[in-house]
PLY file of the C-alpha trace (Angstrom):
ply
format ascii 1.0
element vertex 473
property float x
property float y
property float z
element edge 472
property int vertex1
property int vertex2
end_header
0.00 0.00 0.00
3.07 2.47 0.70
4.61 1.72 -2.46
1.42 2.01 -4.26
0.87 5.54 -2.59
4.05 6.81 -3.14
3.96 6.29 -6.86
0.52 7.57 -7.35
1.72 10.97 -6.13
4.52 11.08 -8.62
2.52 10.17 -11.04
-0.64 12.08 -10.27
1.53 15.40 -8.84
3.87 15.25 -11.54
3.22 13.69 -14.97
-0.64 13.09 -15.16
-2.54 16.06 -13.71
-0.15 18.03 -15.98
-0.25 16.18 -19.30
-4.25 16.31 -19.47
-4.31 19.83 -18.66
-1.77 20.58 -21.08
-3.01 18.40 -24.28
-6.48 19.33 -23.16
-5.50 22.92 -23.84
-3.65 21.97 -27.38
-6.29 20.17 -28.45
-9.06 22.38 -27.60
-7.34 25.46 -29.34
-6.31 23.22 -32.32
-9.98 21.86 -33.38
-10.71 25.05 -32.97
-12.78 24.85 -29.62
-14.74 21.92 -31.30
-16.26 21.07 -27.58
-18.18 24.21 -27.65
-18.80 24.91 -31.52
-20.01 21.62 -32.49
-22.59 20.24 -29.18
-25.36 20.50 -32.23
-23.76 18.51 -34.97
-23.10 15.87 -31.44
-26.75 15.65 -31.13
-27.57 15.47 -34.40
-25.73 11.93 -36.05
-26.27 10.81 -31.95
-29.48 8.51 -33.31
-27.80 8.00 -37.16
-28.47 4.90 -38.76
-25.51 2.26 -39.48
-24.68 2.92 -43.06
-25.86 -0.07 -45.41
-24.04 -3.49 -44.96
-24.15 -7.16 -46.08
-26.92 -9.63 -45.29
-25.40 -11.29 -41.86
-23.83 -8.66 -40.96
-24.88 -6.92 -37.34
-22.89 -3.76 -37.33
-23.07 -1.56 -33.91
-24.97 1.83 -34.33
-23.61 5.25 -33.31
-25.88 5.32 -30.45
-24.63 1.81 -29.14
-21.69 2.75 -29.36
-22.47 5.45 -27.11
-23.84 3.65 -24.67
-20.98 0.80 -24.72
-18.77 4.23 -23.59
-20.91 5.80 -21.48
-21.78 2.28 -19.61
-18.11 2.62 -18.31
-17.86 5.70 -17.76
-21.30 6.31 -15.89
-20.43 3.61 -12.68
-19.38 4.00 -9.57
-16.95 7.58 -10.49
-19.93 9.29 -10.79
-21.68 8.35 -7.40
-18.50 6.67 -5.61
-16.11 8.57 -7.22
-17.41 12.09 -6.36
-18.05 10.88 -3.08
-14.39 10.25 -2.47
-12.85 13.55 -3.95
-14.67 15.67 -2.02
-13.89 13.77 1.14
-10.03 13.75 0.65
-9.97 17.08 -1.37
-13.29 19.12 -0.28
-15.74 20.70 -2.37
-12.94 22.45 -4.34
-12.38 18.70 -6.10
-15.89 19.20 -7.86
-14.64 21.90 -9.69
-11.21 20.43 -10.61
-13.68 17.66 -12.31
-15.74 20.35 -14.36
-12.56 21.81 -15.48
-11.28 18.29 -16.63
-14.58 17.05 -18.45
-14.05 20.71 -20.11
-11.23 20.73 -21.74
-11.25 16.58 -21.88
-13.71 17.40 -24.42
-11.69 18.24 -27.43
-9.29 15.49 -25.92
-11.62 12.73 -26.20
-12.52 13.77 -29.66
-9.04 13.31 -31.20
-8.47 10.01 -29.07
-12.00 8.65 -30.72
-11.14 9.96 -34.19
-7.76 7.99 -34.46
-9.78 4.85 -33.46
-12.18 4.83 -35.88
-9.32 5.75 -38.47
-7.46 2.91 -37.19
-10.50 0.33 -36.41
-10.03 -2.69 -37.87
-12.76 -5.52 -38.77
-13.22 -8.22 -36.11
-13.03 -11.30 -37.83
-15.26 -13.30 -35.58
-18.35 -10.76 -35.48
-19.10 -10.25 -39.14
-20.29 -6.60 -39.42
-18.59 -5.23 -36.04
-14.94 -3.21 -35.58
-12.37 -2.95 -32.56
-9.92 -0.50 -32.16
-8.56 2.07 -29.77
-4.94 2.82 -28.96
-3.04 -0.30 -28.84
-4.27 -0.10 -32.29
-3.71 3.85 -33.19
-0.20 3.89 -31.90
0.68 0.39 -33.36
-0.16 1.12 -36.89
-0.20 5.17 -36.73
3.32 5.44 -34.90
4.66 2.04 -36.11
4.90 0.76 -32.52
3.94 -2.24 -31.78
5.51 -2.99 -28.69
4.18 0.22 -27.08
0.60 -1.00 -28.43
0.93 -4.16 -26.69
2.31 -2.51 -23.27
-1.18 -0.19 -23.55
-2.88 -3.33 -24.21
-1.55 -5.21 -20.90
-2.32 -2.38 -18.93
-5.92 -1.62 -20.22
-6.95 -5.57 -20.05
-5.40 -5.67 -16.36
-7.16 -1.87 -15.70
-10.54 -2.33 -16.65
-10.72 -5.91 -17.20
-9.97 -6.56 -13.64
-9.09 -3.80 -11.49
-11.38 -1.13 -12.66
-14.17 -4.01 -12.22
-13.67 -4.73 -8.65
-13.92 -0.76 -7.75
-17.55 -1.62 -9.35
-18.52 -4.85 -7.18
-16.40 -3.44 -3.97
-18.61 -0.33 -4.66
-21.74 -2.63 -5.28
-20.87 -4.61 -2.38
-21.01 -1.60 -0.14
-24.11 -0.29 -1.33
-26.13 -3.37 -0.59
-24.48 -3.92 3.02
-25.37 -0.66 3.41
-29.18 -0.90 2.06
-29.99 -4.57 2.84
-27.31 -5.97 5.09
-26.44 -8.91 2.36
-23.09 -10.19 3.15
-20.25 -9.50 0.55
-19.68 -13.14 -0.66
-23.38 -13.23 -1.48
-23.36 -10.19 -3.60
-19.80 -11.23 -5.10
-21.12 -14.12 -5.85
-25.10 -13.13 -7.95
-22.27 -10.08 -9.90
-20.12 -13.05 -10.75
-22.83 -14.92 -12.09
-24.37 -12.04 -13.86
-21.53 -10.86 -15.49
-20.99 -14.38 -16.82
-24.16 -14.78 -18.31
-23.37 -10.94 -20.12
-20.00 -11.41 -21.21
-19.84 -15.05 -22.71
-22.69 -13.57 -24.77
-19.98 -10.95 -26.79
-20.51 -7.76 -28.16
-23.52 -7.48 -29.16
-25.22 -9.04 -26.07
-22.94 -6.12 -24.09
-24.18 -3.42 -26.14
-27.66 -4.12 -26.14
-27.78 -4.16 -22.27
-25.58 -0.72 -22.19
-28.35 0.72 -24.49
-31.40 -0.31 -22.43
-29.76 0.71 -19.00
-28.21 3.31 -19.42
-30.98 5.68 -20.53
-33.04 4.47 -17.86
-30.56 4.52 -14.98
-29.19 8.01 -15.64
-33.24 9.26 -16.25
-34.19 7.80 -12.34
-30.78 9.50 -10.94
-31.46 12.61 -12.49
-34.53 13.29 -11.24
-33.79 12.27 -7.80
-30.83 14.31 -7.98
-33.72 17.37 -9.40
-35.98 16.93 -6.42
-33.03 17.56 -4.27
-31.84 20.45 -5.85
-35.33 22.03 -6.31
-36.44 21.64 -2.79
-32.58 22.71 -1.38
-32.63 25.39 -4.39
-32.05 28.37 -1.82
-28.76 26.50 -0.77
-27.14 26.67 -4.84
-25.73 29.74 -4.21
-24.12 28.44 -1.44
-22.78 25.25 -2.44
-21.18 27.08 -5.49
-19.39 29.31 -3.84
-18.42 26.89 -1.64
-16.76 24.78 -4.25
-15.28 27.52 -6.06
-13.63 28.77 -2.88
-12.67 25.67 -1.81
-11.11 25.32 -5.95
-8.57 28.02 -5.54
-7.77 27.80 -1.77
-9.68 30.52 -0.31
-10.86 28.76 2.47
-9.41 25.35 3.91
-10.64 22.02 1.96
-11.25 18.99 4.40
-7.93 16.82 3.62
-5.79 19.84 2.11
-5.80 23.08 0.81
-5.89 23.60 -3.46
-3.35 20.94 -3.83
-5.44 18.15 -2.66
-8.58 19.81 -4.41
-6.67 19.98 -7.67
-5.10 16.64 -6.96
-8.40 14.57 -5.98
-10.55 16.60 -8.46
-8.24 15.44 -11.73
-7.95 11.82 -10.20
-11.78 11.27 -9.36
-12.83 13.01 -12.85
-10.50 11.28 -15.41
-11.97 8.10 -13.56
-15.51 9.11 -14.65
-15.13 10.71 -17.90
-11.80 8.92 -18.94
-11.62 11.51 -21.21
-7.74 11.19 -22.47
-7.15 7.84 -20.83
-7.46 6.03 -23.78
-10.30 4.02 -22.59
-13.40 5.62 -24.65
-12.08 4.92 -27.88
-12.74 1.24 -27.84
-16.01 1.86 -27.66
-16.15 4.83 -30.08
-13.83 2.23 -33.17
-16.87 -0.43 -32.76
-19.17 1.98 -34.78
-20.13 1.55 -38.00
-20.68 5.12 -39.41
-19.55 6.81 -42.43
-16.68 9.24 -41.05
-14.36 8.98 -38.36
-15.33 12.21 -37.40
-18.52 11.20 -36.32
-17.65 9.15 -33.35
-15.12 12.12 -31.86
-18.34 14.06 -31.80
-20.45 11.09 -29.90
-17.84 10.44 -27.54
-17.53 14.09 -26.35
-21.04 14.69 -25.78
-20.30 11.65 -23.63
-17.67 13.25 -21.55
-20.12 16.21 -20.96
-23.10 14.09 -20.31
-20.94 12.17 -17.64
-19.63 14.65 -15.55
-21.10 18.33 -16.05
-24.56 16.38 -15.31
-24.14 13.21 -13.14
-21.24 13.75 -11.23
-22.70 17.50 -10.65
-26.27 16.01 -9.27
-24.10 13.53 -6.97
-21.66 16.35 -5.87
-24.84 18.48 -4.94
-26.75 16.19 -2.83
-23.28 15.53 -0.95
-22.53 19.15 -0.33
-26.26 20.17 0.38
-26.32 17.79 3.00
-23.95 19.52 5.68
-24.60 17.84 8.64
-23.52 14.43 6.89
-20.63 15.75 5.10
-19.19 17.93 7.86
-19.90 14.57 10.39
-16.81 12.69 9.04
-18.38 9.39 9.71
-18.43 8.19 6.50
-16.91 7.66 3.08
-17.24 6.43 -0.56
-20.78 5.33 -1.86
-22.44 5.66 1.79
-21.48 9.25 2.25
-23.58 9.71 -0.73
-26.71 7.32 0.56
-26.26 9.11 4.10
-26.81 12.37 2.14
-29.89 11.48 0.47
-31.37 10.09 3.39
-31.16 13.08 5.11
-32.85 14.58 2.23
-35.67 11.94 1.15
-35.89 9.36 4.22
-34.05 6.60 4.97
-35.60 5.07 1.72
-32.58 6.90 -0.43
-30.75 3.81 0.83
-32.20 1.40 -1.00
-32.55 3.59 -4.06
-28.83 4.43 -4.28
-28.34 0.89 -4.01
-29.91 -0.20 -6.96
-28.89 2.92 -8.81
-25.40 1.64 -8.05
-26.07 -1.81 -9.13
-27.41 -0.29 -12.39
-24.53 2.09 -12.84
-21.70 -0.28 -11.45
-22.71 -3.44 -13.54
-23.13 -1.94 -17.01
-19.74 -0.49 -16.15
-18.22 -3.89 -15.33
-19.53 -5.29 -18.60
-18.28 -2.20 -20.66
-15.07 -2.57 -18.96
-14.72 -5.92 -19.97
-15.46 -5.13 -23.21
-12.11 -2.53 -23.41
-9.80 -5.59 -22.06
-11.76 -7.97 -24.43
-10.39 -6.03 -27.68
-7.46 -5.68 -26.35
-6.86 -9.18 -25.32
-7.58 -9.62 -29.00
-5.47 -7.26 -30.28
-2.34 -9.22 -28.59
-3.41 -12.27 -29.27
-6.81 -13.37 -31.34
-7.21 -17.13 -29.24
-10.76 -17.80 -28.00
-8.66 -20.03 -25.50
-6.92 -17.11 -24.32
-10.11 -14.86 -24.20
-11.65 -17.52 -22.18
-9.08 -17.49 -19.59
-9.56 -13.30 -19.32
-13.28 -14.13 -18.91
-12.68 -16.22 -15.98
-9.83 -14.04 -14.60
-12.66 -11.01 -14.94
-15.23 -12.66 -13.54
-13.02 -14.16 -10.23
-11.82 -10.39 -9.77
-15.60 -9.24 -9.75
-15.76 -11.64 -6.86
-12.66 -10.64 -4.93
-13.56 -6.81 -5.19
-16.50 -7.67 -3.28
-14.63 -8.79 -0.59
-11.68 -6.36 0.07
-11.05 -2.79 1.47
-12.27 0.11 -0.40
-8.93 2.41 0.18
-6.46 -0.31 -1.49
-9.20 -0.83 -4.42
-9.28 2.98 -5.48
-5.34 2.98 -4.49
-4.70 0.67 -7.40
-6.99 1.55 -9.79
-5.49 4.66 -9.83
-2.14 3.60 -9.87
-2.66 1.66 -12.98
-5.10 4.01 -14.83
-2.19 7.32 -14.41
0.16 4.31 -16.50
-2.60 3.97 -19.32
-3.07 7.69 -19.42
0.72 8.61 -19.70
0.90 6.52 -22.57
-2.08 6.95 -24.36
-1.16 10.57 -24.10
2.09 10.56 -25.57
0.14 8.44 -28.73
-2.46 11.19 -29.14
-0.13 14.03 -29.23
2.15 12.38 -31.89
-1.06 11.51 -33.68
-2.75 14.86 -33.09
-2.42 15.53 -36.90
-4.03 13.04 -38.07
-7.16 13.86 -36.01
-7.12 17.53 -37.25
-6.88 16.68 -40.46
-10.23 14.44 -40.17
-11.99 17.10 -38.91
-10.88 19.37 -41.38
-12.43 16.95 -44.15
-15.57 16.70 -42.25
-16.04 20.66 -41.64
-15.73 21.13 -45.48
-17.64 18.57 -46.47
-20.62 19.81 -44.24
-20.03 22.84 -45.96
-20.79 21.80 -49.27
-24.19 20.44 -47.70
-23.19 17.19 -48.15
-23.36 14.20 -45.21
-19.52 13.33 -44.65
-17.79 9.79 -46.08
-14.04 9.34 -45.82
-11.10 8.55 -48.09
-8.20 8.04 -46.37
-5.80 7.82 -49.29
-7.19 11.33 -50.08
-5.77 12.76 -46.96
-2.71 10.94 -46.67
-3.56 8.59 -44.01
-1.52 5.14 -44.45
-2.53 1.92 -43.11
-6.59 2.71 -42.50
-7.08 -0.52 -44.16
-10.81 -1.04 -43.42
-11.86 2.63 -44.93
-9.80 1.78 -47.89
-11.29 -1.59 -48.32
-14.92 0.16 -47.86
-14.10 2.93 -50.31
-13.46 0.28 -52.64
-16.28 -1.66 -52.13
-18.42 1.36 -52.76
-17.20 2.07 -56.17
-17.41 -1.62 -57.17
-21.29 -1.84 -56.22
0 1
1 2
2 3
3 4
4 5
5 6
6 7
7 8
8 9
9 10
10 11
11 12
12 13
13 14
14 15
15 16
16 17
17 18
18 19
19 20
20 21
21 22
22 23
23 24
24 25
25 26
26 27
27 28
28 29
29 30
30 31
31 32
32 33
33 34
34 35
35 36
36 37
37 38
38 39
39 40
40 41
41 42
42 43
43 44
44 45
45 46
46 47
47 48
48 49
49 50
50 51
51 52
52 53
53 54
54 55
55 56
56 57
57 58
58 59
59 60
60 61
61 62
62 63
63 64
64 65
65 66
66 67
67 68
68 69
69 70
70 71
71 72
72 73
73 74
74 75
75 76
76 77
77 78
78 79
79 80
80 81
81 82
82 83
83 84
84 85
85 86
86 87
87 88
88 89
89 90
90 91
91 92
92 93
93 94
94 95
95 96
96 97
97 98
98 99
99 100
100 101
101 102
102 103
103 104
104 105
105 106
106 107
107 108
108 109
109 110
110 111
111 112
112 113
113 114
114 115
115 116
116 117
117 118
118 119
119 120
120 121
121 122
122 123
123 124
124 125
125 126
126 127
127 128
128 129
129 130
130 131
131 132
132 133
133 134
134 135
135 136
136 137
137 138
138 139
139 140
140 141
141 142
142 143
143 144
144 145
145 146
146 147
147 148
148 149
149 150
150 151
151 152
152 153
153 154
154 155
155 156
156 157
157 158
158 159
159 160
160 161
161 162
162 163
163 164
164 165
165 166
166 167
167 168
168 169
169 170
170 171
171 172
172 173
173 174
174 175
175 176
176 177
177 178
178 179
179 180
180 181
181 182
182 183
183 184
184 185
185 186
186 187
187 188
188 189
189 190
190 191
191 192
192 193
193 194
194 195
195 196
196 197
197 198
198 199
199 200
200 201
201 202
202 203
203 204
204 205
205 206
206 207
207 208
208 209
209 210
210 211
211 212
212 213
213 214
214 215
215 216
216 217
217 218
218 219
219 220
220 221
221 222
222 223
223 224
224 225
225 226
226 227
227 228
228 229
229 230
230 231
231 232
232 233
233 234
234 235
235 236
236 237
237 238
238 239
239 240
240 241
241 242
242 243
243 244
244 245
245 246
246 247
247 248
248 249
249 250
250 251
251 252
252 253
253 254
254 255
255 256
256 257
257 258
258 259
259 260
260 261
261 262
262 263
263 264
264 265
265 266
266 267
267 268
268 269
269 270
270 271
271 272
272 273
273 274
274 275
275 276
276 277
277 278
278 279
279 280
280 281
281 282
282 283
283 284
284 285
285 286
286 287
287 288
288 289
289 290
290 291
291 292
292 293
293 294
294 295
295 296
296 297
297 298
298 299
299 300
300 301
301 302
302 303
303 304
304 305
305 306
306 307
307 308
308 309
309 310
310 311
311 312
312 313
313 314
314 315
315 316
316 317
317 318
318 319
319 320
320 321
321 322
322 323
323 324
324 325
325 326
326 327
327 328
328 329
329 330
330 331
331 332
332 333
333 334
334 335
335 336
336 337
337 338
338 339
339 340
340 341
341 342
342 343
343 344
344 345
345 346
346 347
347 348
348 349
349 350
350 351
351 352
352 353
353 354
354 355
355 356
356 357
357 358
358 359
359 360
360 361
361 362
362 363
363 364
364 365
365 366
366 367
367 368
368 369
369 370
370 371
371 372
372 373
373 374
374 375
375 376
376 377
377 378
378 379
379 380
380 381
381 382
382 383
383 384
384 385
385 386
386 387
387 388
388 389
389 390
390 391
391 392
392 393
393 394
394 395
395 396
396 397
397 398
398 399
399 400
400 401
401 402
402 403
403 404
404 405
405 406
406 407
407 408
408 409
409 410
410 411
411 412
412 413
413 414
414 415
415 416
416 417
417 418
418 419
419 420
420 421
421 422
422 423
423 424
424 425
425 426
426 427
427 428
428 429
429 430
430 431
431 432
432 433
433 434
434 435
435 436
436 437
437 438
438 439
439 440
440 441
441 442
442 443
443 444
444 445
445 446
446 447
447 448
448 449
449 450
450 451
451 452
452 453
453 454
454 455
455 456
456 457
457 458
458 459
459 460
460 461
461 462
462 463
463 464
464 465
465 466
466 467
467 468
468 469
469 470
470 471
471 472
């Protein structure tokens, strides 16, 4: 646990926190503020059909694609995650996560980009793609080896650490809400997630796309009847968080340091906006520009934190008596704080909100380490083996201490991040050119294809093979 600590605050004080901020910032002014100038065009090709395909084919729509992403990224972060920043950093660490999903914006959109440019077709689900940076930085950089260290870390990160912060999180709830014992609930998410993820992609993606919608809907508007019967306290809480931001008064664990420090962690966690994460959801689309999915997958980042993990940070910080108590921590800080709110009832509801939000997480997550098992090695043996490993680690996280879980996760999501950075910036060109093509295309009126031989993008195999395809029929 010491040696994990100590090299989470190198790597969070010293290499991380400043590499987002910094390519978040390139990126943003380099697309042009695309985060800002293009939410419209995000809604509008949100719902776009697949383009046409073969008979058997079962390609993945923009809008599962979507949810695939935002199925990770909307877990325990959001509820959990906020939870946790603003115990160890105050209410400063809120803003430190707007600030992130902000300028993470533009960052996600290049990181998507590249994977779609760099998708490739997966041979055993006729009709479907993978991709995401084990694949951008293998055949855009010529790297292989650097692909396959991204691809160890991101089957070991999500696969199986990132997925016990979901059951340990789940595990909690329930305790908390129905006083099941851990191995029980270890045991009915091992068995679910078996049943999901034997069933592949498709059987993942149509759960994200029913859940999703309808877990985020219920959270929301619990999170609006707090806010609307608290709404005399906004004022308060904001300037409360934006004092806390910049050190103006004394945050509970630290002054702006920890703010800054805890904000950055807990909000790459639940946007994963530059962590190189999103993009193997946004290469399984089948749409006809890369451009297309950079747009989806930002709207994501926004929908993720400016909205959820804003509703979760306001029913904390409305709730002083809880938060300023010091009893408790992670997800039951947050269930405290809506009790005190709606009656002791919240428990039960941020249980199963959890449960919602936590398992479509662990199945999304499995999903990331699934293509990139894949991309090392295409064995069903092998991919067996990572389902067991998976669903054994959604068992153990169920079982052990919350402040190691988090401890690690982090540990191993700042290596992902560092790397997938240092891909993205190299690649950044590539990305800007994309959207260059799609802005003057749109232009002309026309609805966007690509050619990547016209823009002088090498080894985009699949687009070349479809723009081939194309002319032939």
């Amino acid at each position: 646990m010491i040696v994990v600590d100590f090299l989470n605050n190198i790597l969070w004080s010293y290499v991380v926190i400043y590499g987002l901020l910094g390519i978040g910032i390139y990126f943003t002014w380099k697309t042009g503020f695309i985060q800002f100038t293009y939410i419209k065009e995000m809604f509008r090709i949100i719902f776009e059909k697949t383009p046409a395909h073969k008979p058997g084919e079962k390609p993945i729509s923009s809008f599962k694609s979507f949810s695939i992403g935002s199925a990770t990224r909307i877990g325990t972060g959001n509820l959990a995650g906020v939870a946790v920043a603003i115990t160890l950093g105050g209410p400063g660490a809120v803003f430190w996560m707007w600030i992130v999903a902000i300028i993470g914006g533009a960052t996600s959109f290049v990181e998507s980009t590249l994977a779609q440019v760099y998708k490739v077709k997966d041979v055993d689900k006729p009709g479907t793609y993978r991709g995401g940076p084990a694949y951008y930085i293998s055949k855009g950089l010529n790297q292989k080896w650097l692909g396959v260290v991204f691809a160890i870390l991101i089957a070991l990160t999500f696969g199986l650490i990132f997925n016990s912060v979901q059951s340990n999180t789940i595990s909690a709830a329930f305790e908390e809400a129905f006083g099941l014992q851990s191995v029980a609930v270890g045991l009915i998410l091992a068995a679910l997630t078996a049943v999901i993820i034997f069933g592949g992609i498709h059987r993942i993606a149509f759960v994200s796309s029913v859940i999703v919608p309808i877990m985020v809907v219920l959270y929301i508007v619990m999170a609006a009847v707090v806010f609307v019967t608290n709404i005399g306290e906004f004022p308060a809480v904001m300037a409360s968080i934006i004092k806390h931001a910049f050190g103006l008064e004394q945050a509970i664990g630290g002054g702006i340091g920890a703010a800054i420090m805890h904000g950055v962690r807990r909000g790459l966690f639940s946007n994963e906006a530059g962590m190189g994460s999103a993009p193997n959801a946004a290469a399984t689309a089948a749409v006809s520009h890369p451009a297309k999915q950079g747009f989806i997958q930002t709207l994501g980042v926004y929908f993720d934190t400016l909205i959820v993990c804003t509703a979760t940070a306001f029913i904390i910080l409305v709730s002083t008596d809880v938060y300023n108590s010091g009893q408790y921590e992670g997800i039951n800080l947050l269930q405290a704080s809506l009790s005190s709110q709606v009656g002791d009832w919240a428990n039960i509801f941020i249980a199963v909100a959890i449960f919602l939000f936590a398992f479509t997480s662990i199945i999304g997550s499995y999903y990331y380490g699934e293509t990139n098992i894949q991309f090392i090695k295409n064995s069903k043996s092998i991919l067996n083996l990572y389902r067991l490993a998976t669903i054994v680690f959604v068992f153990i996280g169920s079982l052990v201490g919350l402040g190691f879980v988090w401890s690690v996760a982090d540990l191993f999501m700042g290596l992902m991040t560092v790397i997938n950075l240092i891909g993205i910036a190299l690649l950044g060109n590539v990305a800007f050119r994309v959207l260059r093509d799609y802005k003057d295309q749109r232009a002309k009126g026309l609805e966007p294809t690509f050619d990547p031989l016209k823009l002088g993008i090498e080894k985009a195999e699949e687009w070349e093979i479809e723009e081939v395809e194309q002319k032939a029929g």
